[in-house]
C-alpha positions in Angstrom: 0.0 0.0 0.0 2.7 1.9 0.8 4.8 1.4 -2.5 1.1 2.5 -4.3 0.8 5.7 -2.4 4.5 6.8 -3.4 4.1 5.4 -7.0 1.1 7.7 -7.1 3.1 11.1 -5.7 6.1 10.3 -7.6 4.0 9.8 -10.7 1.4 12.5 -10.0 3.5 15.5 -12.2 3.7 13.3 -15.1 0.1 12.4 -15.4 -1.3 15.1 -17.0 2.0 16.0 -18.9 3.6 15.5 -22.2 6.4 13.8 -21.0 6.6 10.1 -22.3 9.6 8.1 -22.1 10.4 4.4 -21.5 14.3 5.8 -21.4 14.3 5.9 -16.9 17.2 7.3 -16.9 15.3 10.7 -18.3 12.6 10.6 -15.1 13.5 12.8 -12.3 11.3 11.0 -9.4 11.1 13.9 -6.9 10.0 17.0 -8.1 8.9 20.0 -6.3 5.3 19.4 -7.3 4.7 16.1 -6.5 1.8 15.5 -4.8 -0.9 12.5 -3.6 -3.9 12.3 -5.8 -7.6 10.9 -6.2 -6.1 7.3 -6.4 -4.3 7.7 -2.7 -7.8 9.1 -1.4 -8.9 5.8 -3.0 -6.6 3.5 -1.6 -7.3 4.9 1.9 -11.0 4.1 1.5 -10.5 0.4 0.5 -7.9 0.1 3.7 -10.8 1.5 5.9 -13.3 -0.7 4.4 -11.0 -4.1 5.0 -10.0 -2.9 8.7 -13.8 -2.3 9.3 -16.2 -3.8 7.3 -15.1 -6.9 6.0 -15.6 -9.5 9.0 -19.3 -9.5 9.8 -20.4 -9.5 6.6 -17.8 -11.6 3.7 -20.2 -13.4 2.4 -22.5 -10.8 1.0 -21.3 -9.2 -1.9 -24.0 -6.4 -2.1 -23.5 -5.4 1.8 -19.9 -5.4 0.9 -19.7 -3.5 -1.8 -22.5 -0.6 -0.3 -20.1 -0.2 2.8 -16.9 0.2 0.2 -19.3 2.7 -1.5 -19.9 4.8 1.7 -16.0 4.6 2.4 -15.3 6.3 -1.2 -18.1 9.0 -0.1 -16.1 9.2 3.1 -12.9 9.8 1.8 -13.2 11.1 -2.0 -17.0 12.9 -1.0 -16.1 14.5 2.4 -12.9 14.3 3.3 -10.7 15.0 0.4 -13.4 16.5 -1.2 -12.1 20.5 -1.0 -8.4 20.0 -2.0 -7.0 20.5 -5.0 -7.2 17.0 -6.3 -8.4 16.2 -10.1 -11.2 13.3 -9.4 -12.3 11.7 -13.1 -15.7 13.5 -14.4 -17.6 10.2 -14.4 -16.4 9.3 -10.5 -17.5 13.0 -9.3 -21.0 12.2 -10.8 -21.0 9.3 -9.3 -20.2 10.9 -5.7 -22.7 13.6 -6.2 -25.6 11.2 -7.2 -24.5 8.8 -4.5 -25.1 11.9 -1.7 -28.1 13.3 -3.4 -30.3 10.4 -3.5 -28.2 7.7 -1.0 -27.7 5.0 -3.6 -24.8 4.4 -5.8 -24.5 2.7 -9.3 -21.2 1.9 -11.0 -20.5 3.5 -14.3 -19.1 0.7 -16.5 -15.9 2.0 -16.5 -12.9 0.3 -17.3 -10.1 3.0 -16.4 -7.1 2.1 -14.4 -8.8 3.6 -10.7 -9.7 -0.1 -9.8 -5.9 -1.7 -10.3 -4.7 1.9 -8.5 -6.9 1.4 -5.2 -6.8 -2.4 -5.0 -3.2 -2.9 -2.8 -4.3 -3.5 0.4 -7.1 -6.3 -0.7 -3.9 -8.0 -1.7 -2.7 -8.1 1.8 -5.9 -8.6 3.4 -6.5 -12.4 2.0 -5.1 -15.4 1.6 -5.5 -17.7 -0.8 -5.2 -15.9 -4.1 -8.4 -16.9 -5.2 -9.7 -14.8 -1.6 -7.4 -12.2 -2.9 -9.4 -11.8 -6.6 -13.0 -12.2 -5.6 -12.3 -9.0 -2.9 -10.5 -7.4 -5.8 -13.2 -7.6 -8.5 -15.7 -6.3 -5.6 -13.5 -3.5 -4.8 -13.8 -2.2 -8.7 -17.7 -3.8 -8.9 -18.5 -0.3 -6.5 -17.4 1.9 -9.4 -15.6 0.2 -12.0 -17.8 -3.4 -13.4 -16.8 -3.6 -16.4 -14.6 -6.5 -17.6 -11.9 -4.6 -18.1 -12.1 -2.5 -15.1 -12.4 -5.9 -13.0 -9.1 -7.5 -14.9 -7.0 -4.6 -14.1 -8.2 -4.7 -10.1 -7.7 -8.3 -9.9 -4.5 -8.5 -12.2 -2.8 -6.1 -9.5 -3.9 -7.5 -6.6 -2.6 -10.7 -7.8 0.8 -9.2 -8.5 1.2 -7.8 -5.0 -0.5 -10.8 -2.9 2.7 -13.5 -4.4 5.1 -10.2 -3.9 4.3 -10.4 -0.2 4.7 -14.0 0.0 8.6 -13.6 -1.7 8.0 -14.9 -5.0 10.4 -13.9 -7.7 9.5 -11.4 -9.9 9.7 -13.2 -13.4 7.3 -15.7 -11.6 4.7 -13.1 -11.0 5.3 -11.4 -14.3 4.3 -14.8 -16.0 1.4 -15.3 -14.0 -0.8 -11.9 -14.9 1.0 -12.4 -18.7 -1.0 -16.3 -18.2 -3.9 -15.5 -16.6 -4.6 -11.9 -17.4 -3.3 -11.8 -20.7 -1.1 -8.7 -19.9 2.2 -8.6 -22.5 4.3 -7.3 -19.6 7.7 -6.6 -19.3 10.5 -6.8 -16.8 11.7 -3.6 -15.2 14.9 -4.3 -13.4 15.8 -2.5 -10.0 19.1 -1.9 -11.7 17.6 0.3 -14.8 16.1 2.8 -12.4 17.5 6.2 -12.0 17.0 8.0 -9.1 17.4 12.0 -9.9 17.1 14.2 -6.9 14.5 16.8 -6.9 15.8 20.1 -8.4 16.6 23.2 -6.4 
């Protein structure tokens, strides 16, 4: 969870920019701007909903996925709401018809938000099939389309074997098998770490 929250500051000035390299040696990772965005606010709200919601209800999917709901409104609709933070279109219509009527509805989408928020379902379970069925609920809230349900359960199923200490080329063939990701290695030894400028 933690490695998702600093991929997202780190990342967060080269979202929205023109920048796009695979050369890493051209990235500067800190930069004076970086900051946490909508995805962190996320990922808070699915660690609140599996430290508090999960054990008296596990085996009902709707109940499950209504409390995950009222965790986003929590975080993304109260909390976080005011700062300066760029939440999609389609996820802010969502929070605003969620408070003005009290029910939510997911929007079919298949964006990357449910693979960004889905880290700490991938520590909360074991075995990995525990680990994909709380994944694909964690995107079902917003995000039930196909897609938007691979990409959850594709990264929680990279982190859950990364906890356990499997190698990386094992994990790497196991979303490329059962995802159908073409992936590629990054090595630890390719990274570049500039420091942020002055």
């Amino acid at each position: 969870m933690l490695g998702a929250i600093c991929g997202d500051i780190l990342g967060s000035t080269y979202e929205f920019g023109p920048e796009k390299t695979e050369d890493l040696s051209k990235i500067s990772l800190f930069r004076r701007d970086d900051h946490f965005t909508d995805d962190t606010v996320s990922t808070l709200a699915v660690a609140d909903w599996l430290l508090h919601d999960i054990a008296d209800d596990s085996y009902d999917d709707e109940r499950l996925k209504d409390k995950l709901a009222r965790c986003f409104m929590m975080y993304s609709g109260k909390l976080y709401r005011d700062r300066e933070i760029a939440y999609g279109l389609s996820y802010v219509g969502w929070l605003d018809q969620f408070e003005s009527t009290g029910r939510h509805k997911p929007y079919n989408s298949f964006g990357n938000g449910s693979a960004m928020r889905v880290s700490p379902v991938a520590w909360a379970f074991d075995p990995i099939e525990e680990v994909r069925r709380f994944a694909k609920l964690s995107a079902d809230v917003t995000h039930d389309h196909p897609e938007g349900e691979k990409g959850a359960e594709a990264a929680a199923s990279a982190v859950f074997p990364a906890r356990k200490g499997f190698a990386k080329e094992s994990i790497l063939q196991y979303v490329r098998r059962v995802f159908g990701y073409p992936l590629n290695q990054v090595l630890l030894k390719d990274l570049v770490f500039n420091p942020m400028p002055k």
